[in-house]
NUFI-869739 format. One record per residue (C-alpha): x, y, z; residue number from 1. Coordinates in nm, 3 decimals. Each point is the difference from the previous one (the first is absolute). Layout:
<rs>
<r east="X" north="Y" up="Z" num="NUM"/>
...
</rs>
This chain:
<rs>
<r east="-16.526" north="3.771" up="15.956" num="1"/>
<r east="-0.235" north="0.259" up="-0.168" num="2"/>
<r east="0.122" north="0.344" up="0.051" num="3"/>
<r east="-0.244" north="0.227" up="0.214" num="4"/>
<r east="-0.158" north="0.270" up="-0.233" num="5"/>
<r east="0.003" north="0.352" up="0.167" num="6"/>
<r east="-0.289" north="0.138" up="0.078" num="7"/>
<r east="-0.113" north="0.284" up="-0.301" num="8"/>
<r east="-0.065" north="0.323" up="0.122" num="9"/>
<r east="-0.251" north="0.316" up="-0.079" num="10"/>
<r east="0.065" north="0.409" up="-0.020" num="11"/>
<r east="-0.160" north="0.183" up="0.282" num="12"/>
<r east="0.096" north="0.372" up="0.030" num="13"/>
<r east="0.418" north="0.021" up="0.012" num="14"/>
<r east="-0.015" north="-0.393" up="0.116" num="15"/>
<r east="0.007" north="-0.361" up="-0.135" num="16"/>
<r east="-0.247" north="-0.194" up="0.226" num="17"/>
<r east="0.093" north="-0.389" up="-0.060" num="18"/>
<r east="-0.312" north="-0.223" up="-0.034" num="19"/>
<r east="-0.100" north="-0.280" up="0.253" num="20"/>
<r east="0.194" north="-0.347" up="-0.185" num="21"/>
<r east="-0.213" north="-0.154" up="-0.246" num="22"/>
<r east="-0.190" north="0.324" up="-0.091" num="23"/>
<r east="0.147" north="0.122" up="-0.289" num="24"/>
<r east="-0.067" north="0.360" up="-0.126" num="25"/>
<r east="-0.271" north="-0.107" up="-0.281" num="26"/>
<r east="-0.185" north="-0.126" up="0.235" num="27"/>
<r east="0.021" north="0.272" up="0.262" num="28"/>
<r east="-0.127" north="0.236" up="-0.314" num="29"/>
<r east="-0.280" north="-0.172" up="-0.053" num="30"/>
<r east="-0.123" north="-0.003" up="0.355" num="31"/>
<r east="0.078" north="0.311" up="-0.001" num="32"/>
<r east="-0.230" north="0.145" up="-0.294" num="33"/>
<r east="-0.275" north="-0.260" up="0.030" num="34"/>
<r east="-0.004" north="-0.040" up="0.372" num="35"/>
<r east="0.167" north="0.215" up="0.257" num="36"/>
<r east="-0.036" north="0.358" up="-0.191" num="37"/>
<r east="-0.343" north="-0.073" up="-0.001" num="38"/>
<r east="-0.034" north="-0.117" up="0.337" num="39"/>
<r east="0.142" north="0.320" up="0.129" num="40"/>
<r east="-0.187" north="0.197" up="-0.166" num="41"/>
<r east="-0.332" north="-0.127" up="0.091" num="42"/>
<r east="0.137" north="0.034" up="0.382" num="43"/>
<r east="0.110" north="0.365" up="-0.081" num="44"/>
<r east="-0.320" north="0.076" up="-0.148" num="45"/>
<r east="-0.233" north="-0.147" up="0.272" num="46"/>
<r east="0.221" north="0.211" up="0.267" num="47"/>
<r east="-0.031" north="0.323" up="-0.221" num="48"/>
<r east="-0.379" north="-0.064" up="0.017" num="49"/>
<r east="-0.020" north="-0.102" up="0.337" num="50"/>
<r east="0.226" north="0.312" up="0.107" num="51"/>
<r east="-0.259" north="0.259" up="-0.142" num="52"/>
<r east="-0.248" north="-0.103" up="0.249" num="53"/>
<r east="0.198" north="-0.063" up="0.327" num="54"/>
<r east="-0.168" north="0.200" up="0.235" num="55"/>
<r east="-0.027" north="-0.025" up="0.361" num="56"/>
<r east="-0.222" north="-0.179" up="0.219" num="57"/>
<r east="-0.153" north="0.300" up="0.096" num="58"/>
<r east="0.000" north="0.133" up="-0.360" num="59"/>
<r east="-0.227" north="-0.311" up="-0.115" num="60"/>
<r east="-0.232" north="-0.037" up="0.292" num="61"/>
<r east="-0.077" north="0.440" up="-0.069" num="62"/>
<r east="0.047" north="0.038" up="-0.353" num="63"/>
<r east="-0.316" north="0.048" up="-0.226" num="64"/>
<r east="-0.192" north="-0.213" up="-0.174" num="65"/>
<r east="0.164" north="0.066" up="-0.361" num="66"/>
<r east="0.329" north="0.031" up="0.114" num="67"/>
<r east="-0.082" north="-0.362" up="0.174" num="68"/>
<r east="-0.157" north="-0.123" up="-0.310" num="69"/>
<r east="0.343" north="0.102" up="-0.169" num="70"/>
<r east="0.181" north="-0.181" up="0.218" num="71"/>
<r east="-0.170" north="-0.324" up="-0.010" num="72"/>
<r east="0.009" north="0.018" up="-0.336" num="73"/>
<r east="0.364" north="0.023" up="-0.037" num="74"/>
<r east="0.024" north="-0.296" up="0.256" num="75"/>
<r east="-0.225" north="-0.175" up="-0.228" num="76"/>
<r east="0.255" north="0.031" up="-0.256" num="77"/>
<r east="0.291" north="-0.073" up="0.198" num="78"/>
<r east="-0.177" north="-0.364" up="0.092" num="79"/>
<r east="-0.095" north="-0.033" up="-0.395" num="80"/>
<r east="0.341" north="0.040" up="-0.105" num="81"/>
<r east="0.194" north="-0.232" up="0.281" num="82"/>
<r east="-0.248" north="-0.280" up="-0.083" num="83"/>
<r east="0.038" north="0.039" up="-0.377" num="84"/>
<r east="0.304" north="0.120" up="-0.062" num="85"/>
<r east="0.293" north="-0.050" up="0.352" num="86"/>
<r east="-0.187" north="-0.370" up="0.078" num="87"/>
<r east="0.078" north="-0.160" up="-0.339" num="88"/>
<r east="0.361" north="0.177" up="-0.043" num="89"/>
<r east="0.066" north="-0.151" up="0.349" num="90"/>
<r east="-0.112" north="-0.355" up="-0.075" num="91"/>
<r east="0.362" north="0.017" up="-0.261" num="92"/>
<r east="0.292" north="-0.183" up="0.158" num="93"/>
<r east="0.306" north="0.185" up="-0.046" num="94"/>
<r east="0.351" north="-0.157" up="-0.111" num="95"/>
<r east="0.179" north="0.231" up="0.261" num="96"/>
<r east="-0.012" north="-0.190" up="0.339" num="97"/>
<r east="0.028" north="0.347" up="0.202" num="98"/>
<r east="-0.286" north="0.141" up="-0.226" num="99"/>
<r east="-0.222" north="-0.328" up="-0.001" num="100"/>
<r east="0.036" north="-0.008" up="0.358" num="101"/>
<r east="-0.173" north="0.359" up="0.038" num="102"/>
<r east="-0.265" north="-0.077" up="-0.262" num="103"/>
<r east="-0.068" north="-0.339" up="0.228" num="104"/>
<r east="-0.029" north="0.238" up="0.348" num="105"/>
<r east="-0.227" north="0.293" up="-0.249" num="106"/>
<r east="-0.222" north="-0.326" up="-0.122" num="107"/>
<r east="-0.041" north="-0.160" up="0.372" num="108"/>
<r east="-0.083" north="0.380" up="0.096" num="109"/>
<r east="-0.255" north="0.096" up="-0.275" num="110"/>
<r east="-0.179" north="-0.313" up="0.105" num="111"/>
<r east="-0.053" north="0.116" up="0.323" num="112"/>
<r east="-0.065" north="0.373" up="-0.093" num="113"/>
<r east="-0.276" north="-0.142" up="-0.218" num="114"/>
<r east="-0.194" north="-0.219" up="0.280" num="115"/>
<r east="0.036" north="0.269" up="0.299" num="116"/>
<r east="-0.008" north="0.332" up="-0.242" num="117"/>
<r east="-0.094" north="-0.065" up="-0.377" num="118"/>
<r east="-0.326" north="-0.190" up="0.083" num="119"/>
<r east="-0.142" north="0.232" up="0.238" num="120"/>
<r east="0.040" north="0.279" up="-0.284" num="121"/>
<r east="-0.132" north="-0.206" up="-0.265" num="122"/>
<r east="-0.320" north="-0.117" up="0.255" num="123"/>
<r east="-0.085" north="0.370" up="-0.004" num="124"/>
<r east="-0.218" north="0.162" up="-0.264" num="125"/>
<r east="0.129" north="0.181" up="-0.243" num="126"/>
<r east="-0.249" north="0.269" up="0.007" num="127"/>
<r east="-0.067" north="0.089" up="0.350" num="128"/>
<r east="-0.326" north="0.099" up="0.163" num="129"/>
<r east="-0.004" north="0.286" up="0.259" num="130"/>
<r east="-0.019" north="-0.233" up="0.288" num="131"/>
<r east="0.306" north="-0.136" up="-0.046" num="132"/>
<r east="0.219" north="0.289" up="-0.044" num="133"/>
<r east="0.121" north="-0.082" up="0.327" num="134"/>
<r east="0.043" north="-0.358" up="-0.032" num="135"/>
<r east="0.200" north="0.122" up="-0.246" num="136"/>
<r east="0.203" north="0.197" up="0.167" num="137"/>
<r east="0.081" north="-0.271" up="0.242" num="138"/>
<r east="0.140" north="-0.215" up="-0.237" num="139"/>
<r east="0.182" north="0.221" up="-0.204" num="140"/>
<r east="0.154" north="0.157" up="0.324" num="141"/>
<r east="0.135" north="-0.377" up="0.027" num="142"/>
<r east="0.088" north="-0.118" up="-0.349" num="143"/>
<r east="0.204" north="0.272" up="-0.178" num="144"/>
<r east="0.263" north="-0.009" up="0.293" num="145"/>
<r east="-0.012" north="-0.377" up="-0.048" num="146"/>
<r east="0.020" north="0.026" up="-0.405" num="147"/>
<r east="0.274" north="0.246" up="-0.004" num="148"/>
<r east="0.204" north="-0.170" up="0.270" num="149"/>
<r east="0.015" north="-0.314" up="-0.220" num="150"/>
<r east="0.045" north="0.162" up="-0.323" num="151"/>
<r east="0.293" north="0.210" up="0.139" num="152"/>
<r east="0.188" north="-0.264" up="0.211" num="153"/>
<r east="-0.081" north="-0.271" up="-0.298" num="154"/>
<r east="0.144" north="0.208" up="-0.259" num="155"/>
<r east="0.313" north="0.063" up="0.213" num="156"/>
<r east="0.035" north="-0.352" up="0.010" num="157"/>
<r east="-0.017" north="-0.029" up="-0.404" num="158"/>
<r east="0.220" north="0.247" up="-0.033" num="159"/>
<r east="0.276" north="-0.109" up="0.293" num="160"/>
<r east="-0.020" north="-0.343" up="-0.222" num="161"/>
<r east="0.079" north="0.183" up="-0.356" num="162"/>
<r east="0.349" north="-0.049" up="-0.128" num="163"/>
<r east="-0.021" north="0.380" up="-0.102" num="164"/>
<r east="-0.016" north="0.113" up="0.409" num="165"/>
<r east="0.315" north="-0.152" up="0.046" num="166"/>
<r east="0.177" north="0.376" up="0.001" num="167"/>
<r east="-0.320" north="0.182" up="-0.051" num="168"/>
<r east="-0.205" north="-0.145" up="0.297" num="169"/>
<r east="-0.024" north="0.348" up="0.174" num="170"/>
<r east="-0.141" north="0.162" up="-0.315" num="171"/>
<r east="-0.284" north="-0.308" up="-0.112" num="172"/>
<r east="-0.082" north="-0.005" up="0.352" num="173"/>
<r east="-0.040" north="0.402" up="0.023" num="174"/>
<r east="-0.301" north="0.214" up="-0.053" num="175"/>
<r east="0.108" north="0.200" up="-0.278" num="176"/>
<r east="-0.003" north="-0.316" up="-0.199" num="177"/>
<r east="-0.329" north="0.011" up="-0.088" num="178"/>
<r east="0.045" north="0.372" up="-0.081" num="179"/>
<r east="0.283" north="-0.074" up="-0.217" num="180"/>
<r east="-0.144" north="-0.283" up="-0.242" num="181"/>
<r east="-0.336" north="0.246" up="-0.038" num="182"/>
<r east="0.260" north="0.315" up="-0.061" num="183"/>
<r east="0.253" north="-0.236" up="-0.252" num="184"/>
<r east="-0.291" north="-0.117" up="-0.190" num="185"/>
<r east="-0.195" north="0.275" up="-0.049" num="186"/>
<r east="0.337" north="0.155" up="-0.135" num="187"/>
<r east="0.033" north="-0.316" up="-0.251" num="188"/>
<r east="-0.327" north="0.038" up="-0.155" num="189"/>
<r east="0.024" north="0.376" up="-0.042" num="190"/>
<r east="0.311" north="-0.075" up="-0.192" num="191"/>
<r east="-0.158" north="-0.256" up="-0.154" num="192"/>
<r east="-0.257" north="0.199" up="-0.144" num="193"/>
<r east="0.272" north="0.314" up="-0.067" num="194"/>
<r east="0.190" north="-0.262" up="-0.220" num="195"/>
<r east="-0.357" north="-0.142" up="-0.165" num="196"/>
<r east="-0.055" north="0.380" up="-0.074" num="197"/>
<r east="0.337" north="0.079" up="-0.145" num="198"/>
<r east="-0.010" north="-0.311" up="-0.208" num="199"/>
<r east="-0.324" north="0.095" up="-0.156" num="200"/>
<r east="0.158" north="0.376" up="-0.107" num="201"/>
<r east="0.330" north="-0.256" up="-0.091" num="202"/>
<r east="-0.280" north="-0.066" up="-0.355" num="203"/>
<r east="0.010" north="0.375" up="-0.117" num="204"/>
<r east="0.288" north="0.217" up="0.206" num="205"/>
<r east="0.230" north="-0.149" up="-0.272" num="206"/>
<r east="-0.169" north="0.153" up="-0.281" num="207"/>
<r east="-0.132" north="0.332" up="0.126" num="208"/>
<r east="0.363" north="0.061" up="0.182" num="209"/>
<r east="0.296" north="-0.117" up="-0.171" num="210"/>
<r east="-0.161" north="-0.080" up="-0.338" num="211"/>
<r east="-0.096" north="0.381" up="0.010" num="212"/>
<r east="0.347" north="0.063" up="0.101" num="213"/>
<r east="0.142" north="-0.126" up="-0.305" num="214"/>
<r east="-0.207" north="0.148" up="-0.220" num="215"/>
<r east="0.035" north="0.308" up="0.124" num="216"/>
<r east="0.357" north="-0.019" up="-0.019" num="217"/>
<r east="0.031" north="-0.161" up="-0.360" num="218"/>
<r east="-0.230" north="0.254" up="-0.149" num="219"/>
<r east="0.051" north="0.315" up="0.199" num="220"/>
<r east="-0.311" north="0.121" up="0.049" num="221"/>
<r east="-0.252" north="0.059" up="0.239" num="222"/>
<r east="-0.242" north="-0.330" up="0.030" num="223"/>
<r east="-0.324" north="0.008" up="-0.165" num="224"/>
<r east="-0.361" north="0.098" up="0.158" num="225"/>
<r east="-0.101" north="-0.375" up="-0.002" num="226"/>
<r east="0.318" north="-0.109" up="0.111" num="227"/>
<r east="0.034" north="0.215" up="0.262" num="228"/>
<r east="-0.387" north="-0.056" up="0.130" num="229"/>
<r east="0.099" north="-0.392" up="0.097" num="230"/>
<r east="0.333" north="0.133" up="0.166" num="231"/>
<r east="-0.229" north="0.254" up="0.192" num="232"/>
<r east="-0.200" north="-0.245" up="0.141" num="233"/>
<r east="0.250" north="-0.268" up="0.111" num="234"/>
<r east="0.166" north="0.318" up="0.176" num="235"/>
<r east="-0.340" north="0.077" up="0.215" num="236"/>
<r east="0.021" north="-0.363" up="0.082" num="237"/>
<r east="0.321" north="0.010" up="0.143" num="238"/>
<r east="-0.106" north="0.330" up="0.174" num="239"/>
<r east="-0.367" north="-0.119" up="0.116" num="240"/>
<r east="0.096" north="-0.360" up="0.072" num="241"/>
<r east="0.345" north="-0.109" up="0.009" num="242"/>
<r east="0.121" north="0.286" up="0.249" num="243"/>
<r east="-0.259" north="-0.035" up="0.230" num="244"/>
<r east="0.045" north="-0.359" up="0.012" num="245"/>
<r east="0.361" north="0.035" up="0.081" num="246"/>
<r east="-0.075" north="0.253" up="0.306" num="247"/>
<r east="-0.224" north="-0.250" up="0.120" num="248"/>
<r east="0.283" north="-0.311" up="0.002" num="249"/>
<r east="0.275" north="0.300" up="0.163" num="250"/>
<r east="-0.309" north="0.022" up="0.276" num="251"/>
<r east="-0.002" north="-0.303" up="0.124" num="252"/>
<r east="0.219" north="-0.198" up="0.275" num="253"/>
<r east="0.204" north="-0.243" up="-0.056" num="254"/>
<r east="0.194" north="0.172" up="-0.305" num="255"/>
<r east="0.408" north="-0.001" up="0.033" num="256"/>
<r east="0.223" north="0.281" up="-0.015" num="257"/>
<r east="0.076" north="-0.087" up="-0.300" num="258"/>
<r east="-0.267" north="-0.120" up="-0.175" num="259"/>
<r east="-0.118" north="0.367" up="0.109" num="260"/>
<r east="0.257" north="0.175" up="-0.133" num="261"/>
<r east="-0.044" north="-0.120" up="-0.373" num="262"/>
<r east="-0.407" north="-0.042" up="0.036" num="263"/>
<r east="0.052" north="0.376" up="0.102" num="264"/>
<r east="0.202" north="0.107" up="-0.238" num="265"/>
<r east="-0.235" north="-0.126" up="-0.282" num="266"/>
<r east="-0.285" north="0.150" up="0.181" num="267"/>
<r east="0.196" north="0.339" up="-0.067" num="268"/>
<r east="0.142" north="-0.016" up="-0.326" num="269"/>
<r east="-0.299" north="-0.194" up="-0.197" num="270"/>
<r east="-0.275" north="0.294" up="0.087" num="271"/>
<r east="0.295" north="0.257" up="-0.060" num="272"/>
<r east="0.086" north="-0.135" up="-0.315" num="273"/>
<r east="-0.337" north="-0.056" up="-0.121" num="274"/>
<r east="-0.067" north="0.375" up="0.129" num="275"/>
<r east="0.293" north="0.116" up="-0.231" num="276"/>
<r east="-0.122" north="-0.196" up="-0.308" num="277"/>
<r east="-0.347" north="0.186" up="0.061" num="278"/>
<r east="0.201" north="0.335" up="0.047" num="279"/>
<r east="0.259" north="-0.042" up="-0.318" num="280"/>
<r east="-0.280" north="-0.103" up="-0.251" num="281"/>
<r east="-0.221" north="0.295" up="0.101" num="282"/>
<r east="0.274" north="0.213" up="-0.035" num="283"/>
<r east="0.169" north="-0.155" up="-0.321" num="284"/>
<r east="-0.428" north="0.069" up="-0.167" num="285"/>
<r east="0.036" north="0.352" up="0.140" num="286"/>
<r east="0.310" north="0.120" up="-0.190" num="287"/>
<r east="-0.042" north="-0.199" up="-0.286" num="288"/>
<r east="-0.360" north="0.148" up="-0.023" num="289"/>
<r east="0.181" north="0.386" up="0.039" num="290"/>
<r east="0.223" north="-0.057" up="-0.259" num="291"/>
<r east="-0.230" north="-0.098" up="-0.251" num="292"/>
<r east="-0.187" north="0.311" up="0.036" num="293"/>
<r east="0.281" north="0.240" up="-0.052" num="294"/>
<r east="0.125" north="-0.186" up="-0.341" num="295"/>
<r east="0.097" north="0.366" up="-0.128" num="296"/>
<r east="-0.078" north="0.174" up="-0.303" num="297"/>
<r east="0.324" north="-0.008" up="-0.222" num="298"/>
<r east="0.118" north="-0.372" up="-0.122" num="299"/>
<r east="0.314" north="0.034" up="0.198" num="300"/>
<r east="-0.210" north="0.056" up="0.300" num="301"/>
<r east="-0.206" north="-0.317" up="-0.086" num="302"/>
<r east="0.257" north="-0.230" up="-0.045" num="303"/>
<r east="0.184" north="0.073" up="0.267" num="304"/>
<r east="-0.320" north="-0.041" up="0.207" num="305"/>
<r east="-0.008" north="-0.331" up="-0.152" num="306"/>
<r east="0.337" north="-0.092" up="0.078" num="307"/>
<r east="-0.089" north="0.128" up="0.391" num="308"/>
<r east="-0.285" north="-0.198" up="-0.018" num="309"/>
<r east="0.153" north="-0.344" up="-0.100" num="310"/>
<r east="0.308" north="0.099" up="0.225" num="311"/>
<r east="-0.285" north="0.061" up="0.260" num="312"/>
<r east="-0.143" north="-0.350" up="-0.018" num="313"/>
<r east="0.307" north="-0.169" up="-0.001" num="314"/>
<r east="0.132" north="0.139" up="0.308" num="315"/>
<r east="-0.309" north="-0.038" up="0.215" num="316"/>
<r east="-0.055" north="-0.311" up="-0.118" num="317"/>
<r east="0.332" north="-0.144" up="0.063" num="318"/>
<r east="-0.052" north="0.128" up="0.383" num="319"/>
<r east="-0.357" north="-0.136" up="0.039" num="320"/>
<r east="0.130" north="-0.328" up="-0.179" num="321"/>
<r east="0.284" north="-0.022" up="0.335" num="322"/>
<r east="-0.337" north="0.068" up="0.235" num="323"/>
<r east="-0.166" north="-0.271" up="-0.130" num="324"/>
<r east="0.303" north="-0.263" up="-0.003" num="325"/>
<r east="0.096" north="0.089" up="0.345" num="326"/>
<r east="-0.400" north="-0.014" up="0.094" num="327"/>
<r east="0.010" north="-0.335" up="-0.156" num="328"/>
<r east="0.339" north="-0.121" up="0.160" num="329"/>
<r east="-0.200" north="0.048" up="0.341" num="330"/>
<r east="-0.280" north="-0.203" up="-0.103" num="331"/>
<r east="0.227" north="-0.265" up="-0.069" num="332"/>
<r east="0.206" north="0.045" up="0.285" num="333"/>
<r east="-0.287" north="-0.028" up="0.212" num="334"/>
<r east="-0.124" north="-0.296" up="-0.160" num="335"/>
<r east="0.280" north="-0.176" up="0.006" num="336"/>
<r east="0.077" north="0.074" up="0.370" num="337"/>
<r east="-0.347" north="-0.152" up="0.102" num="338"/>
<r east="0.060" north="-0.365" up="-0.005" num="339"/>
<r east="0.354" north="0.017" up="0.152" num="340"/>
<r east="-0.212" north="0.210" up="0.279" num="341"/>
<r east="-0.257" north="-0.259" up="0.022" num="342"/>
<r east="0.227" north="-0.282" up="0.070" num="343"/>
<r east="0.172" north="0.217" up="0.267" num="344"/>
<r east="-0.326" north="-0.012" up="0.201" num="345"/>
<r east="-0.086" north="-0.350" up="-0.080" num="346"/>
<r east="0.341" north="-0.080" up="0.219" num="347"/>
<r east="-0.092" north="0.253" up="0.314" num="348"/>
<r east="-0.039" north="-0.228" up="0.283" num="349"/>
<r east="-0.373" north="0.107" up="0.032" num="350"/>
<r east="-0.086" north="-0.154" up="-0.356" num="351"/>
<r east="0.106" north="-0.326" up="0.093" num="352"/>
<r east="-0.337" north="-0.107" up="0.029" num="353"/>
<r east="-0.102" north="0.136" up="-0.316" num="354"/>
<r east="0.050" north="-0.264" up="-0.200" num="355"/>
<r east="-0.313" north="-0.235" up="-0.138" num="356"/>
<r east="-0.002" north="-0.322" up="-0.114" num="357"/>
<r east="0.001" north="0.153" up="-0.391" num="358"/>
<r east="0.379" north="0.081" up="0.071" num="359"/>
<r east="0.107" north="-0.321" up="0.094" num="360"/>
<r east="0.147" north="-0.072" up="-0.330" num="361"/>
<r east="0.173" north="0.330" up="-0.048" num="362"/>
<r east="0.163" north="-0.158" up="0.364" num="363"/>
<r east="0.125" north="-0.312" up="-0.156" num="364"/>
<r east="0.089" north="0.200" up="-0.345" num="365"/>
<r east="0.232" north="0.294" up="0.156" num="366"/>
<r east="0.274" north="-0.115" up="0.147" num="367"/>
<r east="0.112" north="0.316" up="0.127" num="368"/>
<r east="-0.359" north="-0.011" up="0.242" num="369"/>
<r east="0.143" north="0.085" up="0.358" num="370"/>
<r east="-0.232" north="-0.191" up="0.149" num="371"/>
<r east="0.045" north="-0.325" up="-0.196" num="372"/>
<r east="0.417" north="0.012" up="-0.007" num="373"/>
<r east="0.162" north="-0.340" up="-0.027" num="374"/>
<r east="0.334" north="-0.019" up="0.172" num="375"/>
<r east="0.180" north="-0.167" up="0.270" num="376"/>
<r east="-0.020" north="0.139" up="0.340" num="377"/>
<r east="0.318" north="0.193" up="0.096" num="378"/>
<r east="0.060" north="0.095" up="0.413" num="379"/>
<r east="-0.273" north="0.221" up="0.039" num="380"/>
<r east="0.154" north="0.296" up="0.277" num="381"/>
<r east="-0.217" north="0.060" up="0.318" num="382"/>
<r east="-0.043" north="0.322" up="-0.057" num="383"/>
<r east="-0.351" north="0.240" up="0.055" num="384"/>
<r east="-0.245" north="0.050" up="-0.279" num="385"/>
<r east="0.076" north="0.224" up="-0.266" num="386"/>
<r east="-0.129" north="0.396" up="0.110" num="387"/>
<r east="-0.364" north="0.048" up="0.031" num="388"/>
<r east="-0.046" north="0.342" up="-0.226" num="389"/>
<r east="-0.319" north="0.166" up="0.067" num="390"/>
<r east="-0.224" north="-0.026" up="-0.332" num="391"/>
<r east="-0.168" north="0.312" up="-0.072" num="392"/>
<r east="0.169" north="0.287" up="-0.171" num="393"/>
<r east="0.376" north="-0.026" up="-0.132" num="394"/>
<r east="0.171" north="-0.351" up="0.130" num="395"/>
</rs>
């Protein structure tokens, strides 16, 4: 007598949510990626659409003309994108019963949207003489109620039927959903394109930083006009460029306590620092160039200007040599903080549907993926979802 396998189970939030039998967690991640992510997020974005022009009755039938027009046009798109995009995603069976029965119910319910709803918007022209402004009225005054009921009650459905609602049906099912996948990915690709940025200074920080450091230090003098002209402008870039680029990531919601408090902290000390390199150098010229014109008259007088002067260098250069090697420690710091950042909002619940099929063999590659986790299905506790943080400012 074969020995009945447990069923394998997935990370969602604080929980293990075991897997209908048969479905194993491979195959959950690629329905998932290819399938169900997408799926949402064609019903998201036809309800973020449709929500921008949800007026009234009363609003439609005494709007004007161009804020009409607008409207229609959005509805146009709405009706584009559920025949193009939701009717094919739909047609996919799903290997969850719970989840194929709701894309069954959405499928028999498109159908009829499109004969009673779809077809009466597609039948009208797209541009719209002036005798059929009301007309037009009329039927919008009809159809975005009906469009937005269906895309609103069909996506509950989906998401009632996705493993991942199991403990986390309040939150899928909640407005601020919406609000918190636009919020958590506009986050990602601004620190996406802060790490793109810092990798491209990664080429020549090294050399005008630390490299300068050394030499400074080894030598004991003051760096050279050349040398110092290529150091002077990777400074105005962290000045001009990096900082503001950092205030902008602190600005947005979304961003941890944490992750805050060391993005912050960088956006203080790397303009400081850079500042203080600016301040020492300009300084460092200044004496150096006052002591060279009081050499003195006797030889004694001259070569102990001399000895001031190498004394001079050595000093200030071993204190703009620290500026720069604790300016460059930030830069790598930074740097090196970015990707364990980015993979900390890649796990937020709201970039669960993220993912695109180009990551599905990073899924089957890392076995640390929460989503993908391969284990037997221990007693999983009736307990409520894990707390619901708000997700704008320090979480």
């Amino acid at each position: 007598m074969s020995r009945k396998r447990p069923p394998q189970v997935i990370q969602v939030g604080n929980h293990q949510v075991p897997l209908p039998e048969g479905v194993s967690a491979s195959d959950w991640a690629l329905e998932r990626v290819s399938v169900q992510n997408p799926r949402i997020r064609s019903f998201l974005g036809c309800i973020r659409l449709l929500e921008g022009v949800l007026e009234s009755n009363y609003a439609l039938l005494h709007c004007s003309p161009e804020r009409l027009l607008d409207i229609w046009g959005k509805v146009r798109q709405v009706t584009e994108l559920i025949r193009t995009q939701l009717r094919p995603l739909l047609q996919i069976p799903s290997r969850i019963p719970r989840l194929e029965e709701a894309r069954q119910s959405s499928a028999l319910g498109l159908d009829m949207l499109t004969d009673h709803v779809l077809a009466d918007l597609e039948a009208f022209p797209v541009q719209v003489p002036p005798e059929q402004l009301l007309a037009l009225r009329k039927l919008l005054c009809v159809s975005i109620g009906q469009l937005h009921a269906f895309l609103q009650d069909t996506f509950g459905h989906i998401m009632a039927g996705d493993p991942r609602s199991v403990h986390d049906a309040d939150y899928f099912l909640s407005r601020r959903f919406p609000q918190d996948i636009e919020e958590a990915e506009w986050l990602h690709s601004t620190v996406e394109r802060l790490r793109d940025y810092l990798q491209a200074l990664e080429d020549i920080h090294p050399r005008h930083l630390s490299t300068v450091a050394e030499t400074l230090r080894r030598e004991e003098t003051l760096p050279s006009k050349q040398a110092w002209g290529e150091t002077r402008e990777l400074i105005d870039e962290l000045l001009k460029g990096l900082t503001p680029k950092l205030k902008e990531v602190l600005a947005l919601r979304g961003v941890r306590f944490y992750e805050m408090e060391l993005l912050d902290r960088h956006a203080v000390e790397i303009p400081i620092r850079s500042r203080l390199v600016y301040e020492c150098h300009a300084g460092a010229n200044e004496i150096v160039a006052a002591l060279k014109e009081t050499q003195g008259e006797s030889r004694p007088e001259r070569e102990q200007n001399v000895r001031d002067l190498m004394q001079t260098h050595a000093v200030l250069g071993r204190r703009l040599a620290a500026l720069l090697t604790d300016l460059d420690a930030n830069l790598r710091d930074l740097l090196a903080f970015l990707p364990l950042w980015l993979k900390s909002i890649e796990k937020r619940r709201a970039l669960l549907l993220k993912r695109s099929s180009e990551d599905l063999q990073e899924l089957f590659e890392d076995s640390g993926e929460a989503d993908v986790e391969m284990t037997e299905a221990p007693e999983v506790p009736e307990e409520p979802g894990p707390g619901r943080q708000a997700r704008r400012g320090p979480a």
